[in-house]
Residue frames as a rotation matrix with the C-alpha (Angstrom) as fourth column:
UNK 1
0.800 0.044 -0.599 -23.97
0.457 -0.692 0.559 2.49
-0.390 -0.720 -0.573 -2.24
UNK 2
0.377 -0.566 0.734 -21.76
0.656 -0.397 -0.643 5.24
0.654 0.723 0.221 -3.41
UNK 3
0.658 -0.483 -0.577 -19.05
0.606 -0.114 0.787 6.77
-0.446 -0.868 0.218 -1.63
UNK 4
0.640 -0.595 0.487 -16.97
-0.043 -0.660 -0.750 9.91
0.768 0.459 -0.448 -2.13
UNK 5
0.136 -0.770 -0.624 -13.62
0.965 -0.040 0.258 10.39
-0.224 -0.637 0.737 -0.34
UNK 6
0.984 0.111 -0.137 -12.70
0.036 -0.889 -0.457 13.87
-0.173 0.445 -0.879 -0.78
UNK 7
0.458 -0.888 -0.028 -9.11
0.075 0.070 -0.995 14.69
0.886 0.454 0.099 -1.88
UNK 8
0.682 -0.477 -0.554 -7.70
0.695 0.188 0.694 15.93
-0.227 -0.858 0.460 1.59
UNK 9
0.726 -0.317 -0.610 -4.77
-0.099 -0.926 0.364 17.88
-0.680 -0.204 -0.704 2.18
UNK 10
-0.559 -0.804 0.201 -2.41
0.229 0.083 0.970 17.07
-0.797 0.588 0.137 -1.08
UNK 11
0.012 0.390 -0.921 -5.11
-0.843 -0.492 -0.220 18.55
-0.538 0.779 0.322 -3.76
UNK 12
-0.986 -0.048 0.157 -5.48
0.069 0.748 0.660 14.76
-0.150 0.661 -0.735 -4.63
UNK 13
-0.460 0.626 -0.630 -8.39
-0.697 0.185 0.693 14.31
0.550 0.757 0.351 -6.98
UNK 14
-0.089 0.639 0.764 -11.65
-0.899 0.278 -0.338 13.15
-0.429 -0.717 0.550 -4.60
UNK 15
-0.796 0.193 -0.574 -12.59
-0.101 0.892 0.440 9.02
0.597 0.408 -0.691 -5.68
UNK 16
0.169 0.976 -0.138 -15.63
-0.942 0.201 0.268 7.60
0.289 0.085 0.954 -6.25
UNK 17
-0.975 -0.060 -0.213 -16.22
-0.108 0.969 0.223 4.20
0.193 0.241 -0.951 -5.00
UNK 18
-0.166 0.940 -0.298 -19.47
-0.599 0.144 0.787 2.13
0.783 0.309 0.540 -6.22
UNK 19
0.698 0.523 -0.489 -19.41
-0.234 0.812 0.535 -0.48
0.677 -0.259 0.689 -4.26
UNK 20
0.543 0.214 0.812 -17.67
-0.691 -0.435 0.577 -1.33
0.476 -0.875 -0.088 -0.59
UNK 21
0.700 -0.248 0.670 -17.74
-0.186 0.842 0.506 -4.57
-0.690 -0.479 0.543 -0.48
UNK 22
0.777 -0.533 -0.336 -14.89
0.082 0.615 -0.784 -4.71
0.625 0.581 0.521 -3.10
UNK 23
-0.015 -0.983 0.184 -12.72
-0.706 -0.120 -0.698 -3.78
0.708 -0.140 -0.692 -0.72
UNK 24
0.156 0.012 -0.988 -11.70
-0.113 0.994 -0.006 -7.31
0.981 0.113 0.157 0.71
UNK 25
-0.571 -0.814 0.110 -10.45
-0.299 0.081 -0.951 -6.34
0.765 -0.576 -0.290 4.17
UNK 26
0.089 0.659 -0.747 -12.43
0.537 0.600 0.593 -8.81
0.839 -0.454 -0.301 7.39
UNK 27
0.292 0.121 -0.949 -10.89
0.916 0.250 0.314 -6.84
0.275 -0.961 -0.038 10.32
UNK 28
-0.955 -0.297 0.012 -11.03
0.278 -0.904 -0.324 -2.96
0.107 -0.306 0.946 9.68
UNK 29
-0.001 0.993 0.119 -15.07
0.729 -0.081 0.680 -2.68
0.685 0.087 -0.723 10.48
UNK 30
0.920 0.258 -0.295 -14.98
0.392 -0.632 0.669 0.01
-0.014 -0.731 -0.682 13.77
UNK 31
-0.107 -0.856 -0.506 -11.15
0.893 -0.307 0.330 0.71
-0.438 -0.417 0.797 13.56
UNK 32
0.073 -0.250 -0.966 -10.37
-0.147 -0.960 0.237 4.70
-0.986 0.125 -0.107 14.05
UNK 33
-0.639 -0.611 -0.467 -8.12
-0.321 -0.340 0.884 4.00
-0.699 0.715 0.021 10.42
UNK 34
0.037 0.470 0.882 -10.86
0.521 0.744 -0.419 2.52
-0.853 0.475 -0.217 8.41
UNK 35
0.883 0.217 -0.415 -11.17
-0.089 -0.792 -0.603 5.79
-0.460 0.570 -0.681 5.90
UNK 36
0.311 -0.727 -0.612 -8.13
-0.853 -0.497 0.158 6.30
-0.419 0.473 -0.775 5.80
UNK 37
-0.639 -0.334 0.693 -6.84
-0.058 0.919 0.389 2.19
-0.767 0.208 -0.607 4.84
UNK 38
0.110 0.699 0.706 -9.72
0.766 0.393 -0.509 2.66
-0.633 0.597 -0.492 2.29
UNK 39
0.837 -0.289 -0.465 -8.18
-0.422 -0.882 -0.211 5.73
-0.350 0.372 -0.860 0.72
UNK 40
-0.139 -0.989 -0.043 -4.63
-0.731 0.073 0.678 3.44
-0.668 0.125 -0.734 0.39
UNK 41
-0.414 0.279 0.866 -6.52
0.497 0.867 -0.042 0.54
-0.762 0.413 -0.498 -0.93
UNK 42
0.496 0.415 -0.763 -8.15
-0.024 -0.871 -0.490 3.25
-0.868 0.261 -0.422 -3.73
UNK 43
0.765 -0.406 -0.500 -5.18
-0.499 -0.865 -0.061 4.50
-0.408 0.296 -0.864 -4.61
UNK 44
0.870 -0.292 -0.397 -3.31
-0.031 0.772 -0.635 1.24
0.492 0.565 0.662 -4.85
UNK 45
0.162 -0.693 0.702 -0.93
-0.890 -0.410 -0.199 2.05
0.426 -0.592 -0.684 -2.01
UNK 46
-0.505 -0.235 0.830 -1.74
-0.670 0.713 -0.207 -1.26
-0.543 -0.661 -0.518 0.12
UNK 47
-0.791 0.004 -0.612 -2.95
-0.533 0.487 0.692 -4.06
0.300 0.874 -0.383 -1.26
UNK 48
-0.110 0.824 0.555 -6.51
-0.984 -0.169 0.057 -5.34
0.141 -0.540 0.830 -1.24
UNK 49
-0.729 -0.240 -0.641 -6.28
-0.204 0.970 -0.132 -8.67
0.654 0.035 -0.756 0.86
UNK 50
0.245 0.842 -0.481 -8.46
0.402 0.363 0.840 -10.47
0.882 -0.399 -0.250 3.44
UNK 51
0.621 -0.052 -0.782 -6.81
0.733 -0.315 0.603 -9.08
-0.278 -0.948 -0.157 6.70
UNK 52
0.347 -0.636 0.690 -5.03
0.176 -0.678 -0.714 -5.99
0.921 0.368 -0.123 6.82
UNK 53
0.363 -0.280 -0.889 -4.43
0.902 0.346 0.259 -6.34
0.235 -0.896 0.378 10.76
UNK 54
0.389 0.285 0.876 -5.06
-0.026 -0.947 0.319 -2.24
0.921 -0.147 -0.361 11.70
UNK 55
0.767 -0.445 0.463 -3.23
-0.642 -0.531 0.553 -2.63
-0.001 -0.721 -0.693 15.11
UNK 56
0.431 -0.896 0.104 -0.23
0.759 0.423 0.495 -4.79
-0.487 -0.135 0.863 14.45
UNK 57
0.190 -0.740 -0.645 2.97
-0.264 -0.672 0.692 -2.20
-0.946 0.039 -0.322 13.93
UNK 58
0.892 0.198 -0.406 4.14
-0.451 0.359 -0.817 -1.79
-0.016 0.912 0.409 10.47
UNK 59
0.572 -0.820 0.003 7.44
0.608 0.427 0.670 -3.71
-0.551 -0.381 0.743 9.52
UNK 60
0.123 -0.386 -0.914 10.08
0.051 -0.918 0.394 -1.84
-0.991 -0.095 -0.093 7.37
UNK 61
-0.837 -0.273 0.475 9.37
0.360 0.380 0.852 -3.42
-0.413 0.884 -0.220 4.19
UNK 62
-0.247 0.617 0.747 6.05
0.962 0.065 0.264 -2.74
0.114 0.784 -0.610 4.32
UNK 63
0.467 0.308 -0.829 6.59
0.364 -0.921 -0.137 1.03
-0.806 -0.237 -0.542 4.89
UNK 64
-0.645 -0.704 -0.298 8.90
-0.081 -0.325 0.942 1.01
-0.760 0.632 0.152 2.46
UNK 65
-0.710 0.573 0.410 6.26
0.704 0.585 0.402 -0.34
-0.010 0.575 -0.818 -0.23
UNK 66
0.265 0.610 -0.746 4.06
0.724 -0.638 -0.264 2.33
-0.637 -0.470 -0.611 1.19
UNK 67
0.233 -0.634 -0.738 6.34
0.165 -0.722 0.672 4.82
-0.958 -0.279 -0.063 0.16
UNK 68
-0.828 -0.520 0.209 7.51
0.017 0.349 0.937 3.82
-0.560 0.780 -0.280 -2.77
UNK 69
-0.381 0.881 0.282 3.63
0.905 0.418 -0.083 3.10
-0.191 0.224 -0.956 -3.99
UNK 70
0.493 0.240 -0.836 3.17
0.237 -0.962 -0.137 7.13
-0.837 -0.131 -0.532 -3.12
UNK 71
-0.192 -0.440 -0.877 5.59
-0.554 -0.689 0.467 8.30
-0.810 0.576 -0.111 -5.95
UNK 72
0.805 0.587 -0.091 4.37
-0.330 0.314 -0.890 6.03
-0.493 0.746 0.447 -9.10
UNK 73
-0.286 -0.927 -0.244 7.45
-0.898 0.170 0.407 4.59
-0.335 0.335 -0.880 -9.60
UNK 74
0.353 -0.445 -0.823 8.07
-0.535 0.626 -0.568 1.99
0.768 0.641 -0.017 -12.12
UNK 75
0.230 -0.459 0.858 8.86
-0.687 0.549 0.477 -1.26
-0.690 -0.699 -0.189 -9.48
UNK 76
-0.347 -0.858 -0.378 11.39
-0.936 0.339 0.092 -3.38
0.049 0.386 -0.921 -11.19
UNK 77
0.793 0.462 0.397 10.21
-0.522 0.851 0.052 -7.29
-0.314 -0.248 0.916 -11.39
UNK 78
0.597 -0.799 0.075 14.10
0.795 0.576 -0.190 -8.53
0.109 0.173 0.979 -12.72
UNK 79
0.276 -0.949 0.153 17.47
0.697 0.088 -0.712 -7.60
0.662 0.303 0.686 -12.46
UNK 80
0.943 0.005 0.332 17.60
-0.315 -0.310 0.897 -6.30
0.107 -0.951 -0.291 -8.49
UNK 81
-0.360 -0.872 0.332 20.27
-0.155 -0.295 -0.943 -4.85
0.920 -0.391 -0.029 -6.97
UNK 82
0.811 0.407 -0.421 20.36
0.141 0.562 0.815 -6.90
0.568 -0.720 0.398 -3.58
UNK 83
0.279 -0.888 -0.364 23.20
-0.118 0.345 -0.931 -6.14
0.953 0.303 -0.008 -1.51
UNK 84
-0.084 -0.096 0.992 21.99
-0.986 0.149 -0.070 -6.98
-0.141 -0.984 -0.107 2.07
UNK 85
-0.994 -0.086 -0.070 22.63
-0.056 0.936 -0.348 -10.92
0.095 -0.342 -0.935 3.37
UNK 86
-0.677 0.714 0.176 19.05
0.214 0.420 -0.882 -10.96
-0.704 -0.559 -0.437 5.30
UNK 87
0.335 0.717 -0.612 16.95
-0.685 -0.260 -0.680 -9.89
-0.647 0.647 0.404 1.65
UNK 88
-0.580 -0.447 0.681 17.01
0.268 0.685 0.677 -12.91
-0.769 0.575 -0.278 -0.69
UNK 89
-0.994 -0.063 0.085 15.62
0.094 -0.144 0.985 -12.31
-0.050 0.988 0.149 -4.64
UNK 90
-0.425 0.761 -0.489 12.52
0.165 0.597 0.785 -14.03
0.890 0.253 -0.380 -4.01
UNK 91
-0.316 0.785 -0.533 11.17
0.784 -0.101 -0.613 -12.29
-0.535 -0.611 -0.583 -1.04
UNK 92
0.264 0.871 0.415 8.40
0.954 -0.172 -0.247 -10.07
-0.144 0.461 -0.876 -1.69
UNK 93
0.869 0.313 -0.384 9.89
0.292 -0.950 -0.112 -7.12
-0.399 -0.015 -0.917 -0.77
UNK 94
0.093 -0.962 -0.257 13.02
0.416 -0.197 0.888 -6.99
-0.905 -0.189 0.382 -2.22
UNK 95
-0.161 0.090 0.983 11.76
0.927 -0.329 0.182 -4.90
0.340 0.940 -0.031 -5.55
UNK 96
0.684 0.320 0.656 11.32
0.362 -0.929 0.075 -2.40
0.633 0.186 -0.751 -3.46
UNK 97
0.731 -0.681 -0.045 14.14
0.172 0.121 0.978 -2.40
-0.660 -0.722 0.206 -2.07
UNK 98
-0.154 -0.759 0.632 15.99
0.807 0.272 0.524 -2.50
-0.570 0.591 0.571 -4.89
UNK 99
0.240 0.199 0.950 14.46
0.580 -0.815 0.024 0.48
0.779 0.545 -0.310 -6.71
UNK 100
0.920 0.389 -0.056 14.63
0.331 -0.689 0.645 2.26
0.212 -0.612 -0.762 -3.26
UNK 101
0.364 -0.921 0.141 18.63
0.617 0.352 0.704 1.82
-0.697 -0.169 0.696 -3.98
UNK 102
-0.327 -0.431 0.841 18.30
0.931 -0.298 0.210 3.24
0.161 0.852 0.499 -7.06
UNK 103
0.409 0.431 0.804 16.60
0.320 -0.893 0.316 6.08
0.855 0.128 -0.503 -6.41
């Protein structure tokens, strides 16, 4: 089955997808956001995992990540600038966190 998204309201460039079932998520089947969570997963915005949990709030890392994912930045994988107590090297989000410093 073949699927077109169309571009929408930023003149992004419509995407083809061949095939559905790559996208991995178990619990966006009837949610309202399904299109649109398949447009981020696409585009490489969110990542394609087994749950993506479509009514739990987002936290602030992973809006930040969002965000950050929108502008095509270059995320850093060494030498992070860390300079909050509660963000330790080795959590996930703290590359973007660190680039969101720099920039």
């Amino acid at each position: 089955m073949i699927v077109i998204i169309p571009p929408g309201s930023f003149n992004i460039p419509p995407i083809v997808i061949s095939n559905l079932a790559d996208i991995n998520f178990r619990d966006i089947g009837n949610n309202w956001a399904k299109t649109y969570i398949i447009r981020l997963v696409v585009r490489e915005i969110v990542d394609n995992v087994d749950y993506y949990h479509p009514d739990h709030n987002l936290t602030r890392a992973e809006f930040l990540k969002i965000v950050i994912n929108t502008t095509g930045w270059a995320v850093p994988t060494k030498n992070l600038n860390i300079p909050f107590d509660d963000v330790r090297m080795n959590d996930w989000y703290a590359k973007y966190i660190s680039l969101a410093l720099a920039k």
